[in-house]
BALOBA-1460 file (C-alpha; in Angstrom, 3 decimals):
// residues 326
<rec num="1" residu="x" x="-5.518" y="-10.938" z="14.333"/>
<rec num="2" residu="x" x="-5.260" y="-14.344" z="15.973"/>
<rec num="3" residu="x" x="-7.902" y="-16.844" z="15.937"/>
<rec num="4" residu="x" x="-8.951" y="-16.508" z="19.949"/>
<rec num="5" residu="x" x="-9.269" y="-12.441" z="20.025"/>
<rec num="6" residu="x" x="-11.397" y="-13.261" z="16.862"/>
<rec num="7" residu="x" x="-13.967" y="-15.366" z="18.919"/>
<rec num="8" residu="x" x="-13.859" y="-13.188" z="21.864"/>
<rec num="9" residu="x" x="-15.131" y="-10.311" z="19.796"/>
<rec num="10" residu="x" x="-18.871" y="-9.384" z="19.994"/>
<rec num="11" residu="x" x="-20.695" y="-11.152" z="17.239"/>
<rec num="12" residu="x" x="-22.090" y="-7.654" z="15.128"/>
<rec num="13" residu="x" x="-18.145" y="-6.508" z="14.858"/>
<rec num="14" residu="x" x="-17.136" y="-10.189" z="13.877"/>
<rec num="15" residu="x" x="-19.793" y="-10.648" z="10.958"/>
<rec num="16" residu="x" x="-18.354" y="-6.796" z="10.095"/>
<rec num="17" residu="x" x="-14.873" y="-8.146" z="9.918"/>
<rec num="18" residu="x" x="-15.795" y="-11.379" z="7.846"/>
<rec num="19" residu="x" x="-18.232" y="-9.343" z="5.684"/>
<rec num="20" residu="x" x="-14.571" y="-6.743" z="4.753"/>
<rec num="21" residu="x" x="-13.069" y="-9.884" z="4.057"/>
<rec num="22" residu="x" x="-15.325" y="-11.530" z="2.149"/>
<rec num="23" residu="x" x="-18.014" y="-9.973" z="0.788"/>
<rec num="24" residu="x" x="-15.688" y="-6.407" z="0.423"/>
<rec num="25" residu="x" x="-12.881" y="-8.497" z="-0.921"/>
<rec num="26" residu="x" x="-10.220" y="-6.209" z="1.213"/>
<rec num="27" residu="x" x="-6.987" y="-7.957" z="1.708"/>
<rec num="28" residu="x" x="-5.821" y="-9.436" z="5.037"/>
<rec num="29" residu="x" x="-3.735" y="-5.994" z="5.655"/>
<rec num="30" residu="x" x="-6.314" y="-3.627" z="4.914"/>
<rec num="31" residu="x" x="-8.779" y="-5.981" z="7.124"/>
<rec num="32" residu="x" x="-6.350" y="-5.719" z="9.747"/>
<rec num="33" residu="x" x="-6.110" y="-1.992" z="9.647"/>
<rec num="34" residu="x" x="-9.682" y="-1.426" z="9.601"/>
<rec num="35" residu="x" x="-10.107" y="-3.424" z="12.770"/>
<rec num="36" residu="x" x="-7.382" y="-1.659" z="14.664"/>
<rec num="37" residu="x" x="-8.969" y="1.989" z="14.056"/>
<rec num="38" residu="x" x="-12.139" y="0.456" z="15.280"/>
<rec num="39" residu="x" x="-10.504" y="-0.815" z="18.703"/>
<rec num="40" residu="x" x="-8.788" y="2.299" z="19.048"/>
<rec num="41" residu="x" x="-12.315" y="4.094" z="18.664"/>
<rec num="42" residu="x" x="-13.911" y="1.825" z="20.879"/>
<rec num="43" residu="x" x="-11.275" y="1.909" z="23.389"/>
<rec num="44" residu="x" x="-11.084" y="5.777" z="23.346"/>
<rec num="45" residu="x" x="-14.845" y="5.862" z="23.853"/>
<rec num="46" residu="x" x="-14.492" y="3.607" z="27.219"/>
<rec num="47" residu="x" x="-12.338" y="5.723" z="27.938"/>
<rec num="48" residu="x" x="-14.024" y="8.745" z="27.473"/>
<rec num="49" residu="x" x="-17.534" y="7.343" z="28.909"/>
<rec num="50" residu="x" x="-15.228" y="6.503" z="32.280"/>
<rec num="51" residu="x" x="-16.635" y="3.448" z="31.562"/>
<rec num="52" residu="x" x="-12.912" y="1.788" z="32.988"/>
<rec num="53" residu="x" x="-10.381" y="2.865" z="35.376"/>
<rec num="54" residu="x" x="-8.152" y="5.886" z="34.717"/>
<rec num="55" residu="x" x="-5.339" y="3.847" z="35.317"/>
<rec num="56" residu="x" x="-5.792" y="1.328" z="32.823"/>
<rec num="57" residu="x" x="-3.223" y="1.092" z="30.141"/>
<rec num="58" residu="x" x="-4.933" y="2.084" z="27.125"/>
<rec num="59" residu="x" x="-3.878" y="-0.596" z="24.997"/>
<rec num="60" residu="x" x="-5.600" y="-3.362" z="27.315"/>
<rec num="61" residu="x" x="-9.025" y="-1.632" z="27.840"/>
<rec num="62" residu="x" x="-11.733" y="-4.779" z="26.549"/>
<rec num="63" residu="x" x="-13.442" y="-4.199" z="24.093"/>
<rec num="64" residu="x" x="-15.457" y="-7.545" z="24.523"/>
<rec num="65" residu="x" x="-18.075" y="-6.129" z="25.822"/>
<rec num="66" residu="x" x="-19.164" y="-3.859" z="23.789"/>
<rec num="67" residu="x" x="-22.469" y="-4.326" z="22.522"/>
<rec num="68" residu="x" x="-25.044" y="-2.379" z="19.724"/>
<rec num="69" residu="x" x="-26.470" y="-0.260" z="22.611"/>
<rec num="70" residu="x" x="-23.242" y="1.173" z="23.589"/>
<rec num="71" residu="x" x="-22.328" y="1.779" z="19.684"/>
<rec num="72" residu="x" x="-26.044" y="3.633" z="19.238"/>
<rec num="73" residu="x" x="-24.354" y="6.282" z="21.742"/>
<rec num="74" residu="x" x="-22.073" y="7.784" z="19.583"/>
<rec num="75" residu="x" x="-22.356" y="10.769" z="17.564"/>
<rec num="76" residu="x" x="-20.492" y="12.630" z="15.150"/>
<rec num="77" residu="x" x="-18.958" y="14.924" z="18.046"/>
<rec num="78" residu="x" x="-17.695" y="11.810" z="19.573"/>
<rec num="79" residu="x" x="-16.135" y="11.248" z="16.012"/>
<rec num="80" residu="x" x="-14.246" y="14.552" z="15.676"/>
<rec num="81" residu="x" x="-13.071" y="14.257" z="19.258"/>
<rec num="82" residu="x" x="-11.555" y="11.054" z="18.065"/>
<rec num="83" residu="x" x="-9.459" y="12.393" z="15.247"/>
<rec num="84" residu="x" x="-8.546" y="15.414" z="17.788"/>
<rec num="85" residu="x" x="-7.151" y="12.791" z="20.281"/>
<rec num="86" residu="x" x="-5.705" y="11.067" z="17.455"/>
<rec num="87" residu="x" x="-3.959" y="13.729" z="15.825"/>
<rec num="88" residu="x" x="-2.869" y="15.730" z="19.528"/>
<rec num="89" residu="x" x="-2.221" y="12.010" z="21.735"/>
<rec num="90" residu="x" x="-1.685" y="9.467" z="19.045"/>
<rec num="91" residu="x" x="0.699" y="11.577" z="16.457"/>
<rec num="92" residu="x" x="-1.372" y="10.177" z="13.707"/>
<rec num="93" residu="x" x="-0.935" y="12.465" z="10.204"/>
<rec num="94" residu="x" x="-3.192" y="13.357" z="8.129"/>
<rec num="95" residu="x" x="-2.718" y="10.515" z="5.718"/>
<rec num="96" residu="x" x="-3.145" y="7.930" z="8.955"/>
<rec num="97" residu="x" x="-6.509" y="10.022" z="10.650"/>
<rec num="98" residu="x" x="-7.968" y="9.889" z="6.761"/>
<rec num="99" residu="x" x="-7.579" y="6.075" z="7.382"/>
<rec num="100" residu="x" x="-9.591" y="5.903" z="10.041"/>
<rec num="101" residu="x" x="-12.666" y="8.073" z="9.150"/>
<rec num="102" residu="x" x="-12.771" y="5.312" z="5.893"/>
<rec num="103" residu="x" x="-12.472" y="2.660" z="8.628"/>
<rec num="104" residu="x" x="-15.424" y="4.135" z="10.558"/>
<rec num="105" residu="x" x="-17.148" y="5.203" z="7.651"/>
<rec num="106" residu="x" x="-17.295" y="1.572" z="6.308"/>
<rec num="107" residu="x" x="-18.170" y="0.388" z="10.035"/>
<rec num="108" residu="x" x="-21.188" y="2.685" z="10.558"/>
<rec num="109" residu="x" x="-22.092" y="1.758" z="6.904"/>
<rec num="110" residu="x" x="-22.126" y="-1.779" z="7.478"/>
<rec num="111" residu="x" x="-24.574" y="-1.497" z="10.519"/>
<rec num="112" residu="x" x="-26.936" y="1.086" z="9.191"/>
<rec num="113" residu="x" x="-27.216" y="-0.530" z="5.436"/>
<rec num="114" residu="x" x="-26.190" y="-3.959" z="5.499"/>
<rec num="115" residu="x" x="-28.138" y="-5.669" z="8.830"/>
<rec num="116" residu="x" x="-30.311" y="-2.381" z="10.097"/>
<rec num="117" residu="x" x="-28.998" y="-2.049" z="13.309"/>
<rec num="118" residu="x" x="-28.583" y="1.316" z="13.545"/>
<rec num="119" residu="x" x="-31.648" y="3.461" z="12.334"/>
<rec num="120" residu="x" x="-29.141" y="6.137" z="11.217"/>
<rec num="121" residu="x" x="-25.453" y="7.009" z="10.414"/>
<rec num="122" residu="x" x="-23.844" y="9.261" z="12.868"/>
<rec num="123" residu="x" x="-20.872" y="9.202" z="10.650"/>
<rec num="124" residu="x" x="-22.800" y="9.960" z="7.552"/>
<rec num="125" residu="x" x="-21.696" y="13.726" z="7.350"/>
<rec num="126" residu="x" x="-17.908" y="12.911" z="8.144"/>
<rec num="127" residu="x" x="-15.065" y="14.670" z="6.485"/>
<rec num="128" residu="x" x="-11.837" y="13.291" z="6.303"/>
<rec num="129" residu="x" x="-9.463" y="15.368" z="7.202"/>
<rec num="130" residu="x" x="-7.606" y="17.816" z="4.194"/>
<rec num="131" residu="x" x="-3.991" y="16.451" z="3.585"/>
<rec num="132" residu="x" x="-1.038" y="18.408" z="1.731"/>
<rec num="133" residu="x" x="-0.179" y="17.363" z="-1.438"/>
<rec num="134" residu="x" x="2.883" y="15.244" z="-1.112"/>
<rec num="135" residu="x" x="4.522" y="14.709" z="-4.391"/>
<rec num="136" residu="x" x="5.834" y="10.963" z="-4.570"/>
<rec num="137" residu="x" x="9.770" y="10.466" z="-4.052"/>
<rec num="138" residu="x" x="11.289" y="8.730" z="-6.837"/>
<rec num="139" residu="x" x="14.660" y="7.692" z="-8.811"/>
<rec num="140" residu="x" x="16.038" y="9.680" z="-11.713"/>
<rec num="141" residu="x" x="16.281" y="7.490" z="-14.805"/>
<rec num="142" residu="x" x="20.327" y="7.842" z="-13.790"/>
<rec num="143" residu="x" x="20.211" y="6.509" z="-10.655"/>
<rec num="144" residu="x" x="17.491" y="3.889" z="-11.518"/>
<rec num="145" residu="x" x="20.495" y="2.802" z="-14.077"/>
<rec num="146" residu="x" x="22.876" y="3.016" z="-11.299"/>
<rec num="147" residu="x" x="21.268" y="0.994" z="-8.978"/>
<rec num="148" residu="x" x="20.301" y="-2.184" z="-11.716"/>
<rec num="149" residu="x" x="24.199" y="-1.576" z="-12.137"/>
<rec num="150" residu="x" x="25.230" y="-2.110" z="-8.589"/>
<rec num="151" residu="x" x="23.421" y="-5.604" z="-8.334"/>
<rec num="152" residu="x" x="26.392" y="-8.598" z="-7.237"/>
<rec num="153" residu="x" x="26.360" y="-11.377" z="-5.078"/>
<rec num="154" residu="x" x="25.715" y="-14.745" z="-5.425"/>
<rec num="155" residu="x" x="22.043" y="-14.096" z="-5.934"/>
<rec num="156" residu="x" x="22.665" y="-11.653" z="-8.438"/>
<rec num="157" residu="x" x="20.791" y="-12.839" z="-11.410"/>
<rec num="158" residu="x" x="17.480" y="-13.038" z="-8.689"/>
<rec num="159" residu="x" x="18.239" y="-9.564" z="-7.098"/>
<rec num="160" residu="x" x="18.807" y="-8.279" z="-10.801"/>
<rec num="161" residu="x" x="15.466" y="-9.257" z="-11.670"/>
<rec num="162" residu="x" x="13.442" y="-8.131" z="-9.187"/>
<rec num="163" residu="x" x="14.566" y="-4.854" z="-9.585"/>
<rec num="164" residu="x" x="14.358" y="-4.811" z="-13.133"/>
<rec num="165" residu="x" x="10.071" y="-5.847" z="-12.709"/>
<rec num="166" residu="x" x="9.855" y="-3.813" z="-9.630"/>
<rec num="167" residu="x" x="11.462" y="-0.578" z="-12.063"/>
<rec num="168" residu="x" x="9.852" y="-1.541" z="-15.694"/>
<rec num="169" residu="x" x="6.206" y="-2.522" z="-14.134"/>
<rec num="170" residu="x" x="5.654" y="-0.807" z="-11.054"/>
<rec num="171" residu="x" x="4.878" y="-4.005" z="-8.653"/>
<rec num="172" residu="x" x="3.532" y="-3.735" z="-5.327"/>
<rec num="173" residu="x" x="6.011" y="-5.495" z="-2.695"/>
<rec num="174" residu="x" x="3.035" y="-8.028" z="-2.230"/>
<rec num="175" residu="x" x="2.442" y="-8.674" z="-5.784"/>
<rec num="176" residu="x" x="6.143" y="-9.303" z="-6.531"/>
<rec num="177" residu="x" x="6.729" y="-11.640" z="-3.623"/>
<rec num="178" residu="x" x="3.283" y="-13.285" z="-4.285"/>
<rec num="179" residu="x" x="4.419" y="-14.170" z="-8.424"/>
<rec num="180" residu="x" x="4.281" y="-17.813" z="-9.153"/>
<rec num="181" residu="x" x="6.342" y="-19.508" z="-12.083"/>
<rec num="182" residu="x" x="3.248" y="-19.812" z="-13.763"/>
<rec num="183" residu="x" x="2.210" y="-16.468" z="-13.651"/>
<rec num="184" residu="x" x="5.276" y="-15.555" z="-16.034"/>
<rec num="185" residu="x" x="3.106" y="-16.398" z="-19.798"/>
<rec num="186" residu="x" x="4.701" y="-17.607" z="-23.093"/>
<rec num="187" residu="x" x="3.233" y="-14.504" z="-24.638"/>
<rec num="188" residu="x" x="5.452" y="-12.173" z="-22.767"/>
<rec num="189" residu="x" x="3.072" y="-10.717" z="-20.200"/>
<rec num="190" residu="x" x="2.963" y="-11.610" z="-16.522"/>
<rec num="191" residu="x" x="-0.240" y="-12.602" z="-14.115"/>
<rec num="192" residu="x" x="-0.599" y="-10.071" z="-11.099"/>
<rec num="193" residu="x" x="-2.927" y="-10.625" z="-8.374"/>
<rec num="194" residu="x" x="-3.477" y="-7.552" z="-6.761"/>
<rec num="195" residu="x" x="-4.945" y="-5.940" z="-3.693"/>
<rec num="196" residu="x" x="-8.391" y="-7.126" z="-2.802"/>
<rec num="197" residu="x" x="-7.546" y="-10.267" z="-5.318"/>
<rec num="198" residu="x" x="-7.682" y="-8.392" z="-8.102"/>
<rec num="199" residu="x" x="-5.980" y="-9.812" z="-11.239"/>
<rec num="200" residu="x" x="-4.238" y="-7.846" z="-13.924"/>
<rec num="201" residu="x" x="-2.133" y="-8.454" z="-16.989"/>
<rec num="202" residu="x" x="1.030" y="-7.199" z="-17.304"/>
<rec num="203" residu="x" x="2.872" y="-6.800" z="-20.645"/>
<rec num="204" residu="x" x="6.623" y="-7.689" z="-19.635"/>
<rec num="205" residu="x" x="9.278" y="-5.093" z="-21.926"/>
<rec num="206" residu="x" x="12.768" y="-6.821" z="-23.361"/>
<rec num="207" residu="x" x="14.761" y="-5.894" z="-20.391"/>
<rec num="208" residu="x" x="12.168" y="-7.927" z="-17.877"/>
<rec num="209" residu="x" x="12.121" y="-11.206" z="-20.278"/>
<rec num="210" residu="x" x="16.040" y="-10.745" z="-20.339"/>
<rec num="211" residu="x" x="16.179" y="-10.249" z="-16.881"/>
<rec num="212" residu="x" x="13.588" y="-13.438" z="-16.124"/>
<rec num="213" residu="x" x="15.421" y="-15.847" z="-18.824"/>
<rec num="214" residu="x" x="18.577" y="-15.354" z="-16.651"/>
<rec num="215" residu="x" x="17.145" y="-15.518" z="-13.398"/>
<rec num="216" residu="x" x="14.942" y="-19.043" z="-14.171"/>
<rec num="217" residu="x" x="18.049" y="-20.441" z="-15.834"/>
<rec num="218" residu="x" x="19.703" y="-20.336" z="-12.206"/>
<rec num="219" residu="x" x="16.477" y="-20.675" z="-10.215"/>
<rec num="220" residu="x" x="16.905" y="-23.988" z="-8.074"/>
<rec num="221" residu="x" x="14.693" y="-26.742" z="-8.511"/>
<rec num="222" residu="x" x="15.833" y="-29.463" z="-6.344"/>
<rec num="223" residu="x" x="15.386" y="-28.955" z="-2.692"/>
<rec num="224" residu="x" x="12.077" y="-27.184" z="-2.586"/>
<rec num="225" residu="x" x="9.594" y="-27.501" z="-0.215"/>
<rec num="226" residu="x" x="6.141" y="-28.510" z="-1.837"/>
<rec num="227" residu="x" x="4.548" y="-25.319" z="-0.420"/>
<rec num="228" residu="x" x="7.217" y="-22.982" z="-2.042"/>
<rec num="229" residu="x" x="7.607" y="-25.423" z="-5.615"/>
<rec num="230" residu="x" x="5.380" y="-22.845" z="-7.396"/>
<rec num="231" residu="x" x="6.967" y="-19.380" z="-6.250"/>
<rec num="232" residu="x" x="9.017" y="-17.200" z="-8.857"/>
<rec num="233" residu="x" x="11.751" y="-15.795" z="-6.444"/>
<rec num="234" residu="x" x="12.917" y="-18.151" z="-3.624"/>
<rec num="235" residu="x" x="14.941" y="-17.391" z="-0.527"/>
<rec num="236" residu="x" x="18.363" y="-18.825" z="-0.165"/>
<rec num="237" residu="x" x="16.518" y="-21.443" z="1.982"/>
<rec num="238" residu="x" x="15.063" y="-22.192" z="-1.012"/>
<rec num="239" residu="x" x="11.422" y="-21.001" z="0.230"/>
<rec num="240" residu="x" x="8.745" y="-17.900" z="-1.227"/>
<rec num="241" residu="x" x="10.911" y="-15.116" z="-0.731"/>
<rec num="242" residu="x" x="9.362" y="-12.765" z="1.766"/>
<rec num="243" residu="x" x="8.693" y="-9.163" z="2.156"/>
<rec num="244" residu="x" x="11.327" y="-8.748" z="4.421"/>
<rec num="245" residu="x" x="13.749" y="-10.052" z="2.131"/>
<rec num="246" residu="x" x="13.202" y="-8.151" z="-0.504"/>
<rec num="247" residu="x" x="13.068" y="-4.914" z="1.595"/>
<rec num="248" residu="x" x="16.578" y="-6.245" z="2.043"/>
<rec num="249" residu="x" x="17.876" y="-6.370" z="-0.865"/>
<rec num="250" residu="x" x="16.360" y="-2.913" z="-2.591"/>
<rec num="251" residu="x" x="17.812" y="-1.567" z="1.079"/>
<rec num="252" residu="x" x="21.510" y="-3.067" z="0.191"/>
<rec num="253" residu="x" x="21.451" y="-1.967" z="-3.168"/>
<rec num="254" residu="x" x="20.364" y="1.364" z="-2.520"/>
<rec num="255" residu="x" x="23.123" y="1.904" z="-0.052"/>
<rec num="256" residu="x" x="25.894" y="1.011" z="-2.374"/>
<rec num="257" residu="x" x="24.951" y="3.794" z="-5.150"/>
<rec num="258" residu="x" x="24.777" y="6.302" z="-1.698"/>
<rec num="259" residu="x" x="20.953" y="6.453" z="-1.531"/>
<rec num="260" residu="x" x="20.460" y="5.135" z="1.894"/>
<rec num="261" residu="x" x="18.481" y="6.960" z="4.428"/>
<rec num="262" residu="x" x="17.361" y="8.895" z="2.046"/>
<rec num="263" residu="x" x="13.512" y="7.797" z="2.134"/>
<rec num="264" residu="x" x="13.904" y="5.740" z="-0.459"/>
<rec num="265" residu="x" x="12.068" y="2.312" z="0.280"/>
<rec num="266" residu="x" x="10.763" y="-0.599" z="-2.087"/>
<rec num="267" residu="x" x="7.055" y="1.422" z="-2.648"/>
<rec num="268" residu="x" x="9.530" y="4.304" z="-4.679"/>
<rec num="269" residu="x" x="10.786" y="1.889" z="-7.098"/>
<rec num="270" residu="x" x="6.890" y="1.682" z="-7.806"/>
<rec num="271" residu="x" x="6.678" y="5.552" z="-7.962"/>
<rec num="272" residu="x" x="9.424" y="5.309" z="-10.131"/>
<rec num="273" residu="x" x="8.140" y="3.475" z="-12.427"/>
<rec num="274" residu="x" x="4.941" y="5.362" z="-12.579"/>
<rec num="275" residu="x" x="7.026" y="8.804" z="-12.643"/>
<rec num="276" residu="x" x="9.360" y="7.381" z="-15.708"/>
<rec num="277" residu="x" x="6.783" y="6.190" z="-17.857"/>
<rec num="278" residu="x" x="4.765" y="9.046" z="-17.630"/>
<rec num="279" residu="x" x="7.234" y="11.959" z="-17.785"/>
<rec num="280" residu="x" x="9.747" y="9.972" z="-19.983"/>
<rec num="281" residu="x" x="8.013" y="7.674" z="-21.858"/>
<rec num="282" residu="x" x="4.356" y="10.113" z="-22.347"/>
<rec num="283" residu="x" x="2.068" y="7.023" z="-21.110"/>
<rec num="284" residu="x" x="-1.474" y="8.106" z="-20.577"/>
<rec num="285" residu="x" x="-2.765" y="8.575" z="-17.297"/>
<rec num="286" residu="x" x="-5.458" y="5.988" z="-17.778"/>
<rec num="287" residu="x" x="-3.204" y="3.526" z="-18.957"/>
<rec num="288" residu="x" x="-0.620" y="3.720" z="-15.627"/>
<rec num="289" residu="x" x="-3.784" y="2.990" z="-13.816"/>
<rec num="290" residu="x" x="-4.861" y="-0.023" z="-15.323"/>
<rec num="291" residu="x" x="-0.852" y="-1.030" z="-15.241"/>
<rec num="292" residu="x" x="-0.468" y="-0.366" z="-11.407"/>
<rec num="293" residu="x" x="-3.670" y="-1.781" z="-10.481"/>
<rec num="294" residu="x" x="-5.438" y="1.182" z="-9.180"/>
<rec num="295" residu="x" x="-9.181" y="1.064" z="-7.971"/>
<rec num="296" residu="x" x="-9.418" y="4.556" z="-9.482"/>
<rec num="297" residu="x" x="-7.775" y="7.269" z="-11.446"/>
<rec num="298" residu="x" x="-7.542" y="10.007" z="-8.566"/>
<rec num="299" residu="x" x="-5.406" y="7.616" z="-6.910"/>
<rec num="300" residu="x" x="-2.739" y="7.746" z="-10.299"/>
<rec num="301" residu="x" x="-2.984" y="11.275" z="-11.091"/>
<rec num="302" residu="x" x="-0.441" y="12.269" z="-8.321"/>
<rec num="303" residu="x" x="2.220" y="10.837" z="-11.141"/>
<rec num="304" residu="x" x="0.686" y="13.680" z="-13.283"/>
<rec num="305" residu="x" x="3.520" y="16.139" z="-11.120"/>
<rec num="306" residu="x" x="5.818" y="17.930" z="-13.430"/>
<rec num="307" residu="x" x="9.644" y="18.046" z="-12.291"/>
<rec num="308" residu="x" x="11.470" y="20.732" z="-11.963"/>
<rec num="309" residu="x" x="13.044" y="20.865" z="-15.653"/>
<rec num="310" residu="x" x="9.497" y="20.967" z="-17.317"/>
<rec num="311" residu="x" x="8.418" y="23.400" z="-14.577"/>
<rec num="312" residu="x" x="11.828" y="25.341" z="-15.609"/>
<rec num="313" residu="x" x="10.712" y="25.303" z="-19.687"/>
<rec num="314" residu="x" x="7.350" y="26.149" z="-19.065"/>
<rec num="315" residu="x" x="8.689" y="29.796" z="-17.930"/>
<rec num="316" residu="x" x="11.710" y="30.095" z="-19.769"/>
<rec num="317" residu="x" x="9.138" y="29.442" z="-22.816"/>
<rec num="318" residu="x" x="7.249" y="32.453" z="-21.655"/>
<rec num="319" residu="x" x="7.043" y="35.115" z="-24.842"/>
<rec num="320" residu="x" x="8.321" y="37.851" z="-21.940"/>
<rec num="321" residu="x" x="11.433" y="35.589" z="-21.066"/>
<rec num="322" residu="x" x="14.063" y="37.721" z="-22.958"/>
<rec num="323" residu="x" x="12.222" y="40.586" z="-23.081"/>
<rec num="324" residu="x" x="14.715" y="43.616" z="-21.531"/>
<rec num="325" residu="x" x="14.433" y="46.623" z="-19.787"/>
<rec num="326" residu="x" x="14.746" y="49.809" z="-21.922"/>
């Protein structure tokens, strides 16, 4: 959100933003997506109030002058007709309308709790809305081999590595493009800062030290701007590599083993990681969540799938399996 739309903003939803920020700790993405939903409700409820002409494109109805009074108005009806419009006009899934009853939850919260502006919650009693169970896509151990395999180019030994960390530690895209130099420790582990600035230790395995020794004895060191000195992986300019970059790169590689548009993006590698460890390597649940940095352990137990082979032995170890018909 830029600086002036900031300002223009009435002052309650302002302090709400800075208090996410700062007090809540989110990070600038998840501040960003909290304030959309809530200009999207707003804007719906202008909208729906015919408080602005028909005609009006809904993505420049003001919300600028909103003010408490108009936010006392709304009730939990308003709310469901919301999601309804969301889900019918918008095409927003469950996953995205489950977004925004957290973002309105946390609004409503804010004014009712934190600065007693609202006597009560009209929100209070939300549900969010029931999603399927989508089991995470992911690499086979085989094709996670393939793919470290298929790494060339004059940037190889960088490339290399990030996919080794991204596959052996289960980064986020953010935390891998956000490592510093330093953040790589003589004791074989590796500083993560994590969403809502959360820090974690990671315990790097032989392949990621191999894969870091060869990458840092090519990494440049001449040439880089003072702002970029202290990133791990650097552009070709020489500069923090970005997330688009890196998108990039898993995208190339991907497409040279034949696993392009396939839905395979840089967030599998992370399911990958999660999925290997814990089918292949029998890591307990608890521990995967303290390695991937999750807030809670509902969030890690969709790892906890079984594939297809261990569904496959569970029945064929069935007592009954070879029993015949007389």
């Amino acid at each position: 959100m830029e600086h002036t739309e900031f300002m223009a903003l009435p002052e309650f939803i302002r302090n709400y933003i800075s208090y996410t920020e700062t007090v809540k700790n989110r990070s600038g993405k998840t501040v960003n997506e909290y304030y959309t939903d809530l200009r999207t409700f707003l804007r719906y409820l202008k909208r729906k109030w015919n408080m602005v002409d028909p005609s009006t494109d809904f993505e420049q109805i003001d919300i600028t002058d909103v003010d408490i009074d108009f936010v006392r108005r709304v009730t939990l009806s308003d709310v469901y007709e919301f999601l309804v419009y969301c889900k019918n006009e918008r095409g927003n899934n469950e996953r995205t309308r489950a977004r925004k009853v957290s973002s309105l939850r946390s609004f409503f919260k804010y004014l009712t709790v934190k600065c007693n502006l609202l006597e009560s919650n009209p929100v209070e009693q939300l549900e969010s809305p029931k999603s399927h169970s989508v089991l995470p896509k992911y690499l086979t151990l085989e094709q996670s081999i393939d793919l470290l395999n298929a790494v060339d180019g004059p940037y190889k030994e960088r490339d290399y590595c990030i996919l080794t960390v991204f596959l052996n530690c289960g980064l986020r895209l953010s935390e891998l493009c956000g490592l510093n130099v330093t953040d790589i420790r003589t004791d074989g582990t590796m500083r993560v800062l994590g969403k809502g600035g959360k820090e974690r230790i990671v315990y790097l395995n032989d392949a990621c030290q191999r894969a870091l020794a060869e990458y840092l004895a090519v990494r440049p060191v001449d040439g880089i701007p003072a702002e970029h000195k202290r990133a791990l992986f650097l552009s070709r300019l020489n500069r923090r590599i970005s997330n688009k970059t890196v998108q990039h790169i898993v995208y190339e590689n991907l497409k040279k083993i034949g696993l392009d548009n396939q839905g395979y993006s840089v967030h599998k590698l992370r399911h990958t990681a999660a999925t290997l460890m814990y089918q292949q390597g029998g890591v307990d649940v608890r521990v995967l969540k303290d390695l991937l940095g999750h807030s809670n352990l509902g969030t890690t137990q969709i790892y906890t799938h079984l594939s297809s082979e261990q569904l496959k032995g569970a029945v064929d170890s069935n007592p009954l399996a070879n029993v015949k018909k007389k």
